[in-house]
N, C-alpha and C positions, 0 to 999 in steps of 0.2 A: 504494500500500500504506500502511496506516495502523495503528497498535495498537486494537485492540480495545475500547468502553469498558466492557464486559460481558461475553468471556472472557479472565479474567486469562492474558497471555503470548503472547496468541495474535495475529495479524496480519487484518486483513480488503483486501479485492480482489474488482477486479472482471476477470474474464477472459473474453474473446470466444469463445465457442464457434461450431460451424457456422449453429445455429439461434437464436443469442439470446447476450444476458452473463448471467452469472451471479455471484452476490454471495456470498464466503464466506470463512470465517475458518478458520485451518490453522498447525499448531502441531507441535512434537517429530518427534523422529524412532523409525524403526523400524516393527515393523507397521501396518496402518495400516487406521485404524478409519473407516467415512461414518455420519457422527450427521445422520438427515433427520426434522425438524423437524414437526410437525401442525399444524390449525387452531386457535386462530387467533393462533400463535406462530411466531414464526421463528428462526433458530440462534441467536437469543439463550436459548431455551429453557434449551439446552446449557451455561447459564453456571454452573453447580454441576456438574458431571460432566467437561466436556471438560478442564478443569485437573489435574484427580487422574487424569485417564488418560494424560494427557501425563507425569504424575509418573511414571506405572508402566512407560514406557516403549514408550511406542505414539505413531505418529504420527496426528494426529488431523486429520480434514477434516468443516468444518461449515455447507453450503452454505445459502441462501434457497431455497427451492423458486422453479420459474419461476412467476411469479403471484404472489409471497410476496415482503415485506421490500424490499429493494435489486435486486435480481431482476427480468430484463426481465418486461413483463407481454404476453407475443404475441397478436396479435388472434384470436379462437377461428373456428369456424364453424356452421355447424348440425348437425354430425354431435357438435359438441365434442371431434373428435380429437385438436387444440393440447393440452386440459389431460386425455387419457389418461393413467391410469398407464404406460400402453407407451410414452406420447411423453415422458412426465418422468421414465423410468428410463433414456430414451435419452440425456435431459440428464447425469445422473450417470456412466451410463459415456463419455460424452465428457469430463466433467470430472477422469475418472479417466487417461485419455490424454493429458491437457494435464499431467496431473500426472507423468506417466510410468508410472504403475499397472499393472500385469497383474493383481491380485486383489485383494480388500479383503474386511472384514469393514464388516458394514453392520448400525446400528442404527434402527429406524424407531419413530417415536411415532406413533400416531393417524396420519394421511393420507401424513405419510413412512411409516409401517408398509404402508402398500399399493403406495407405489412399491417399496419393498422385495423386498415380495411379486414384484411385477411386474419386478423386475430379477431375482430368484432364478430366475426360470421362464423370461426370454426370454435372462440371460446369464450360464447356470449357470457356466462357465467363469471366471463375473470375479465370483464372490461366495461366499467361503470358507467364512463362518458367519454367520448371518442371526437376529437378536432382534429379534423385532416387541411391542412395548409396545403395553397398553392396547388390542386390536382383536382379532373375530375374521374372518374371508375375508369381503370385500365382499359376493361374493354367497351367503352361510349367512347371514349379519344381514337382508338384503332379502329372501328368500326363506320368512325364519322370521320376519319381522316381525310382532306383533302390538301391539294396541294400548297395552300399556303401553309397548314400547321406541318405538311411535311418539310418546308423550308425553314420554315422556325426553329424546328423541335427536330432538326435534321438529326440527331445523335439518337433518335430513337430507332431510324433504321439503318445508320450508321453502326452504330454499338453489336447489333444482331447479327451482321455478316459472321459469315463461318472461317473457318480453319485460321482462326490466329490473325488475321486478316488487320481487323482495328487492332488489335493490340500491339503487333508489330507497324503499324504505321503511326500509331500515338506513343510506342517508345521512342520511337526516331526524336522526340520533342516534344516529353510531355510536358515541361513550363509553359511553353508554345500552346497546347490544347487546353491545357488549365486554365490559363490565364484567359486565352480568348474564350472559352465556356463560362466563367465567371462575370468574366465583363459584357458578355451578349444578354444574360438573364438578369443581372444588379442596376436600375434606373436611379439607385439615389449613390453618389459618386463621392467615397471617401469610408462607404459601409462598411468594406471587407478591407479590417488593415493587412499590412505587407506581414504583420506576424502570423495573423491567422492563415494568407495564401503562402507561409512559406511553410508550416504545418501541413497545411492538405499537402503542398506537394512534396512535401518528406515521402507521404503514404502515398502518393500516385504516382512517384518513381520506383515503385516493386512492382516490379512485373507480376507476381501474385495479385496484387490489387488490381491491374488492371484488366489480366483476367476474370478476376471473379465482379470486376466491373461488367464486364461484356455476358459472361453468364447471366449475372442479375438481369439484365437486357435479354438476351436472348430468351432468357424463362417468361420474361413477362409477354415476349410474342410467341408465346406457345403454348407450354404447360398453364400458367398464370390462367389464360384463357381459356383452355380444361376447362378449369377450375371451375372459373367462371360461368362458362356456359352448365357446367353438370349444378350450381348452384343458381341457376336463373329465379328461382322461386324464393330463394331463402332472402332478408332482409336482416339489415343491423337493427337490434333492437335498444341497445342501449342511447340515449341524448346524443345528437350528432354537429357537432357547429365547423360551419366550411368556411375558412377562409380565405381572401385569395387578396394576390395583389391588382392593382385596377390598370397599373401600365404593364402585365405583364400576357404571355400568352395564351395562357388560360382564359384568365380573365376577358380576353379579348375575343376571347373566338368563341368562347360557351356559357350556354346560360348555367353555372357553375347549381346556382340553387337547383333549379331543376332535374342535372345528372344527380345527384345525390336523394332528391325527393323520388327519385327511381330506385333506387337501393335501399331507403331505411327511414324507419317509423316515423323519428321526431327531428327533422332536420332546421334548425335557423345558422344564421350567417352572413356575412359583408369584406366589402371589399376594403382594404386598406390603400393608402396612398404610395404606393411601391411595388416594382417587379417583382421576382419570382421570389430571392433569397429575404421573407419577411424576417423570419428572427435576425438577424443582421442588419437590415434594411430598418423595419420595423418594432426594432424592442420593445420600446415600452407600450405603445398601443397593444402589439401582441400581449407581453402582460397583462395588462388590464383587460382584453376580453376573455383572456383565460380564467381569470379569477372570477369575474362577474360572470362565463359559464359554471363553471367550480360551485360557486355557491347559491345554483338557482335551487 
């Protein structure tokens, strides 16, 4: 166990689960919030938010996704089931069992917004209230795809190509892909300092990482949507608040409320004044709808 050098207060560890270790930072006491992290960020994302919820009196946990950061990176297969949202919400609720957990409130950005997704559906029981930032249902984005969101969101069928493909062409220069993926999706300029992009690209010059980057992708154009489709009937039932940013591409291309009032019970939500990377972008307004969801 070590202090954190990016959420103030908070401790980071590594702990064995069944399937892998997992890497993550965990802070305060009382209820208890999962902050999971998107591409091509890790729970360092969380270093503007995870403090002032600790303040407010919530216990906060802020894992690496498996694939991500510090976070084993498991060998995938052809089907890509390893990097399913089914198999990386399974990581979560075991993380939650080490922790001693029976229920949690769970917040997802971008790719954590879809495990999210994917823990609300397979373990309603262990996920109390569910805020998905910046996304709407994997498969309403792939199914509605047209060519402007494929020019936008180019790295969704970029990332997917087979045999090694992106991975060896984003090793050639991955500061180069980082830096321009970061800077196409951030509208508010100065969000993401130089410490935090030299962090993420600590973790996305392993070629492990960016592997299990391209995996993550390629499951969610496949298996993911399995998933999906064999689940069409099922709905999240737990509180759902969507957030999105209002110059970003989501926001721009869908009616974000309504993808989500197609998947689950009790949906409310708004747009915030910022691209894709709210927690960064957006702190403190994120805080505070988290909390005023938190305590309805």
């Amino acid at each position: 166990m070590a202090a954190s050098a990016f959420l103030e207060g908070f401790d980071v560890q590594r702990v064995q689960l069944p399937d892998l270790s997992i890497n993550y930072a965990s802070a305060g006491a009382g209820p208890p919030i999962l902050l999971l992290h998107g591409h091509p960020q890790t729970h360092v994302v969380w270093r503007k938010v995870a403090p002032r919820l600790v303040e407010a009196g919530y216990q906060v946990i802020a894992p690496d996704l498996r694939g991500y950061g510090d976070s084993d990176k498991p060998q995938s297969d052809p089907s890509h089931r390893p990097y399913s949202k089914r198999v990386m919400a399974t990581d979560q609720i075991a993380l939650m069992q080490h922790l001693g957990l029976e229920r949690i409130s769970v917040v997802g950005h971008d790719r954590g917004g879809r495990v999210a997704h994917r823990m609300a559906l397979d373990h309603p029981d262990a996920v109390e209230r569910l805020i998905v930032l910046d996304i709407a249902p994997t498969r309403t984005m792939y199914e509605r795809t047209n060519q402007e969101f494929a020019t936008r969101y180019f790295w969704w069928f970029f990332l997917i190509q087979p045999d090694g493909l992106p991975e060896k062409m984003i090793a050639s220069d991955p500061e180069y892909f980082l830096r321009r993926h970061i800077a196409g999706q951030v509208k508010i300029e100065g969000s993401v300092e130089e410490a935090a992009i030299a962090e993420y690209l600590r973790c996305y010059r392993d070629p492990a990482t960016l592997h299990a980057i391209c995996e993550d992708y390629r499951a969610a154009a496949s298996i993911d949507l399995e998933h999906d489709r064999d689940d069409e009937d099922r709905r999240v039932t737990a509180p759902l608040l969507a957030i999105w940013g209002a110059r970003g591409v989501v926001g721009e291309l869908y009616d974000v409320m309504a993808t989500w009032r197609e998947k689950a019970d009790d949906v409310s939500g708004l747009a915030l004044p910022c691209g894709h990377a709210i927690p960064e972008e957006a702190p403190e307004d994120l805080t505070a709808h988290i909390l005023t969801f938190m305590s309805r």
